[in-house]
C-alpha positions as CSV (number, residue, x, y, z in Angstrom):
1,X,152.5,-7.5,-47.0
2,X,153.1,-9.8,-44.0
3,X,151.3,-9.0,-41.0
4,X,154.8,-8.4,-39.3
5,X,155.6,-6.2,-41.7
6,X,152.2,-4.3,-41.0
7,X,153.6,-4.5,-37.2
8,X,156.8,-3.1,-38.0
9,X,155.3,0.0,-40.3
10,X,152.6,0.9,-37.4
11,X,156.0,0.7,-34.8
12,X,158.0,3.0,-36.3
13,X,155.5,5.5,-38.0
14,X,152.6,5.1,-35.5
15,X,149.5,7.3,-36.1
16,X,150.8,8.4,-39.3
17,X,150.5,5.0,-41.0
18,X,148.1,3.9,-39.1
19,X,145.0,5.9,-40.5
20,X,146.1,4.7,-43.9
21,X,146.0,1.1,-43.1
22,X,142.4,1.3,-41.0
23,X,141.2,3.1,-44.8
24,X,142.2,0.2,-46.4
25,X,141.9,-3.4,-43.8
26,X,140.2,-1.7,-40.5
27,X,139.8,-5.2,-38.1
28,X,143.1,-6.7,-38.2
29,X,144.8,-3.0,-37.9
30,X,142.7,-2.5,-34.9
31,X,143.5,-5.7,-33.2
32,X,147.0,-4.8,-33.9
33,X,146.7,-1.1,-32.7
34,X,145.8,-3.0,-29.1
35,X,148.7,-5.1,-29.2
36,X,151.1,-1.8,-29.4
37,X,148.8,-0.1,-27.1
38,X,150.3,-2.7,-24.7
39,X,153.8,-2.1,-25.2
40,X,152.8,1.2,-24.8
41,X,153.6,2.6,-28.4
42,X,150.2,3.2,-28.7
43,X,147.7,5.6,-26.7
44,X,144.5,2.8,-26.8
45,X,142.3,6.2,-26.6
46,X,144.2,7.9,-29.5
47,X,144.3,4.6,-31.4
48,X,140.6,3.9,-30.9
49,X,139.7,7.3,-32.8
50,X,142.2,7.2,-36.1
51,X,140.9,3.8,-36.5
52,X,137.0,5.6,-36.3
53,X,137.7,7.9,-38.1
54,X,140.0,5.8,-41.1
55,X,137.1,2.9,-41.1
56,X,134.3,5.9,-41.6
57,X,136.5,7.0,-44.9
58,X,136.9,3.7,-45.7
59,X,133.4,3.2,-45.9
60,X,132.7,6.7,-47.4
61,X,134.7,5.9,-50.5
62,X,132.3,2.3,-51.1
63,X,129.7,4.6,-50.8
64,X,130.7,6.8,-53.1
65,X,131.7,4.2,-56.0
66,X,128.7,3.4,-55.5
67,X,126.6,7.1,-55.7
68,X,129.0,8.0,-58.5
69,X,129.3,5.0,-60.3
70,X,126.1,3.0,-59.6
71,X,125.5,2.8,-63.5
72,X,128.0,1.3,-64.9
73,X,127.9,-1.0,-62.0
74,X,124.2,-2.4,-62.7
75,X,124.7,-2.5,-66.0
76,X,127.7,-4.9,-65.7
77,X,125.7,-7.1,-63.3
78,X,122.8,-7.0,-65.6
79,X,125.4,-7.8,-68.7
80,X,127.5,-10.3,-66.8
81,X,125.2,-12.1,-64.6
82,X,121.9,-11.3,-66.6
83,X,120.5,-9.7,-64.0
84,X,117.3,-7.7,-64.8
85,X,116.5,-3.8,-64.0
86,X,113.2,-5.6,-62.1
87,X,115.6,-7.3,-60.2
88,X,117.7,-4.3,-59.2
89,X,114.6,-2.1,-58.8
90,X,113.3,-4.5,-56.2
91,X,116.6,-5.2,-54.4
92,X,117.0,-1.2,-54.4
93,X,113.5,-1.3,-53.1
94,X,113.7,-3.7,-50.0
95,X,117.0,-1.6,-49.3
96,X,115.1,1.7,-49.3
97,X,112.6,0.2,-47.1
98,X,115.0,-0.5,-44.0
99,X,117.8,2.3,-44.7
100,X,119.5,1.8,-41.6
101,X,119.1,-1.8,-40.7
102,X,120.5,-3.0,-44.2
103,X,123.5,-0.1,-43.7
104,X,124.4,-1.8,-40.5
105,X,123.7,-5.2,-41.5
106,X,126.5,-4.6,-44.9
107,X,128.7,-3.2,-42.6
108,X,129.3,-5.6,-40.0
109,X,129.3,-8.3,-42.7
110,X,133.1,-9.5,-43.5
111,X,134.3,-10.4,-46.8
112,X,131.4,-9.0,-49.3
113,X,130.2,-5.6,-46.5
114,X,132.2,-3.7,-48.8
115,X,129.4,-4.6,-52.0
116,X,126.1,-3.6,-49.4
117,X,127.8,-0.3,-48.7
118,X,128.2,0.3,-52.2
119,X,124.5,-0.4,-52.8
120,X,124.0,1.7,-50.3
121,X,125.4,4.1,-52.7
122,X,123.6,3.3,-55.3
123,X,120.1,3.3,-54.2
124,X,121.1,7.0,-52.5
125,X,121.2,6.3,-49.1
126,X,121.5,8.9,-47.6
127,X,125.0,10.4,-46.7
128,X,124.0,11.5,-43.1
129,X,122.0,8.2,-42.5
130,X,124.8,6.0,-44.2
131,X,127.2,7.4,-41.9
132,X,125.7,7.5,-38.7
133,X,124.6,3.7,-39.0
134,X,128.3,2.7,-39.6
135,X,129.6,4.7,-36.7
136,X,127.3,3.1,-34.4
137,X,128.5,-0.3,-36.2
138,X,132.1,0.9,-36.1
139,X,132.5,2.5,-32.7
140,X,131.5,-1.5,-31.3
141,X,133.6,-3.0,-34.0
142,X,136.4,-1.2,-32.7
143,X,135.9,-1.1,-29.7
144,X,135.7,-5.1,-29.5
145,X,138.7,-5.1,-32.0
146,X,140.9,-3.0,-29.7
147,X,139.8,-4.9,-26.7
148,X,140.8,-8.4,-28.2
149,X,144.1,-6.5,-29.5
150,X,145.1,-5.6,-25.7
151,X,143.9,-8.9,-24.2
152,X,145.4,-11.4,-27.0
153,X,147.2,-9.2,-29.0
154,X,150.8,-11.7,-29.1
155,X,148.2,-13.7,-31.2
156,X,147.5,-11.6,-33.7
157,X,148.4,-13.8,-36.3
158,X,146.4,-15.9,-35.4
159,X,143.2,-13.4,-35.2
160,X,144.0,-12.0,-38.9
161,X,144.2,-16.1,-39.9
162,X,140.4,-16.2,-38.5
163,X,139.4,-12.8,-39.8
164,X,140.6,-14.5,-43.1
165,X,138.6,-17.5,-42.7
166,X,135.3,-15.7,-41.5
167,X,136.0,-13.2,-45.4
168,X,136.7,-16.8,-47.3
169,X,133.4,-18.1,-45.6
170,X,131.7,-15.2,-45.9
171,X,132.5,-15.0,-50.1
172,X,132.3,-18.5,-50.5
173,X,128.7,-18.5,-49.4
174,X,127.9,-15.3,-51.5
175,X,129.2,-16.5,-54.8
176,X,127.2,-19.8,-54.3
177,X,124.3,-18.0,-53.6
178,X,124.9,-15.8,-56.8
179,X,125.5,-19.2,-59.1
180,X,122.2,-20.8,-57.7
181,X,120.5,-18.2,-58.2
182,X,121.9,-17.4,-61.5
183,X,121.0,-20.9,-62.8
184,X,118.0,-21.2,-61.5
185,X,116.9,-17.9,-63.5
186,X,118.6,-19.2,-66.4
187,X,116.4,-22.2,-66.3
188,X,113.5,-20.4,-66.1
189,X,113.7,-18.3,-68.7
């Protein structure tokens, strides 16, 4: 879906379909969400709390794939990637040391937040503390989101072109992390 097609949904069915779309992609909605608050279609205070509130589920259901399904999930990256239950124990480990700090850090993170929020899961984070660090995280976020929507908003293709770059970055450096590290252990062992 085009990004003016995303425009022309969130003009015609307004709140309705917004929610839905912050679930799924909450950043570029948001900047969009400013851009209509301009024309007026768009309450900025109405749109800054559905796109709270839809970014907090969002980040709820990582959570939970990751509470629910945490065990299938290490045992595919110990499978796949020959990751050992050491390995795991200690990354759950330095995650269960700093709670908070690694919640936030996953969820301002774009392109790969989405995996620490599931590890947050796993390791049992929990729910309160899970949630209250990515509302302090997301109430900024969107706040600087909506802001940059109702200042630059004409550009917003431009703005989902750099949150595209900043994921693509973000993943690029992750998976070559993950092979240099996976080949070092290889040759190690």
């Amino acid at each position: 879906m085009s990004l003016d097609q995303v425009l022309l949904l969130l003009q015609h069915y307004g709140y309705y379909i917004l929610f839905p779309l912050a679930i799924v992609e909450g950043p570029i909605i948001t900047v969009i969400a400013g851009l209509l608050a301009t024309t007026g279609i768009f309450n900025p205070i109405i749109a800054y709390c559905v796109v709270v509130v839809g970014d907090l589920v969002g980040d709820s259901a990582w959570y939970a794939v990751g509470r629910y399904g945490g065990g299938p999930i290490t045992r595919f990256l110990e499978r796949v990637f020959g990751v050992k239950q050491e390995t795991i124990e200690k990354a759950k480990h330095k995650i269960e040391k700093n709670r908070f700090k690694t919640t936030a850090v996953f969820k301002v993170s774009q392109g790969i937040g989405f995996a620490g929020l599931i590890a947050a899961g796993i390791v049992r984070v929990s729910y309160p503390l899970f949630i209250f660090a990515c509302l302090l995280v997301t109430l900024v976020q969107a706040a600087v989101y909506l802001a940059l929507g109702i200042l630059f908003g004409s550009a917003y293709e431009r703005v989902g072109i750099y949150f595209d770059y900043v994921a693509f970055a973000t993943v690029a450096v992750s998976v070559c992390a993950l092979l240099v590290w996976y080949f070092r252990k290889r040759r190690q062992a």
